[in-house]
N, C-alpha and C positions, 0 to 999 in steps of 0.2 A: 805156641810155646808150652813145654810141658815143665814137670818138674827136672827129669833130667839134663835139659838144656838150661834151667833155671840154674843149677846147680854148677854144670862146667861155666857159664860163662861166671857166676860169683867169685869161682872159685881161682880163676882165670886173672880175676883183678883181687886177689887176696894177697897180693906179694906187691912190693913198694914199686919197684922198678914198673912193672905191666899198667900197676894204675899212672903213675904219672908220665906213661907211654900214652895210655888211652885219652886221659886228661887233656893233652895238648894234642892228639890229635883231634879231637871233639874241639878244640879250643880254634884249631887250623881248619876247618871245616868251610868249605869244598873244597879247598884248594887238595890238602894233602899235603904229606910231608916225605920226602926222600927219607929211603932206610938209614944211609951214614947220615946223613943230617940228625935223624933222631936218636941215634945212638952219641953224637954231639953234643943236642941239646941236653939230654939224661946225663951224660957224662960217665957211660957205659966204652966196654971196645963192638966194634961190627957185629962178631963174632954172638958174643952174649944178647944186642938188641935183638939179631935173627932168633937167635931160641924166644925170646919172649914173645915178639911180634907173633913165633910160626904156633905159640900157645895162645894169643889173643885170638890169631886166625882160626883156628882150631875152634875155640868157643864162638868161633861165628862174630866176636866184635869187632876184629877188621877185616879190611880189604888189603891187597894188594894189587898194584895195576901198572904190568910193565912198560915204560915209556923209554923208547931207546936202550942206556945201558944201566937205564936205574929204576927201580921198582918205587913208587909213591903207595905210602899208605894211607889207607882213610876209615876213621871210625865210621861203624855203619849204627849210625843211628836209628833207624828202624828195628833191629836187632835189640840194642840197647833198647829203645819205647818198651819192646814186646819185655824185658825183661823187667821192666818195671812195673808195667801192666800187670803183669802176672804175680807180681807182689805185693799189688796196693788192690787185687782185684775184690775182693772184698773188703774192702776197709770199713772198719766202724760199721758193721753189721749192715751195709747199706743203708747209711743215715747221712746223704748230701751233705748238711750242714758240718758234720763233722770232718766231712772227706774234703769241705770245698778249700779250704787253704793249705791241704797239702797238693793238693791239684792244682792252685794257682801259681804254687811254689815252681811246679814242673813245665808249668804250661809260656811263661814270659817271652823265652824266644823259640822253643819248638812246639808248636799246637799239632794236637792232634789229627792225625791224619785226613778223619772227617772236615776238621773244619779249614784246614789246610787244603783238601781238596775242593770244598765249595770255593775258597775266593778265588779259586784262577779261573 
């Protein structure tokens, strides 16, 4: 993750509609949510969720995945960790004790990848 991808994807969720698109989809996670379904749920037209979604896309925050005649979207969470990472990566000078409860804030139901790949 660099600065420039830090950037579109921030930037990408700076507008009300994209975030509370990204929100329920992270919220919907694994399943996914069909494109009219979530321009339903926003209370957006088709038309407008497609521009948003093809800007989330764009920053890399979601997916699309076509299944017959509907496309389901799915926040990509990995994408999102990396951009988090990249903005708490120095936190508090590298002083644990400072860093460890904004780290436990983040960690309750997605653990990091390390230790998410050790328990399987």
């Amino acid at each position: 993750m660099d600065e420039n991808q830090t950037i579109a994807a921030l930037a990408a969720l700076a507008q009300s509609t994209r975030l509370q698109t990204f929100r329920l989809l992270v919220e919907r996670e694994p399943e996914g949510v069909p494109a009219g379904e979530l321009a339903r749920l926003i209370g957006v037209p088709q038309n407008t969720m497609s521009a948003h979604l093809s800007t989330l896309a764009q920053a890399g925050l979601v997916r699309g995945e076509r299944q017959s005649r509907s496309i389901i979207y799915r926040a990509d969470l990995d994408k999102f960790r990396d951009v988090t990472l990249y903005l708490i990566k120095d936190c508090c000078g590298g002083n644990a004790a400072l860093c460890a409860p904004l780290i436990a804030d983040l960690t309750p139901c997605c653990p990091p990848r390390e230790i998410a790949a050790s328990s399987t």
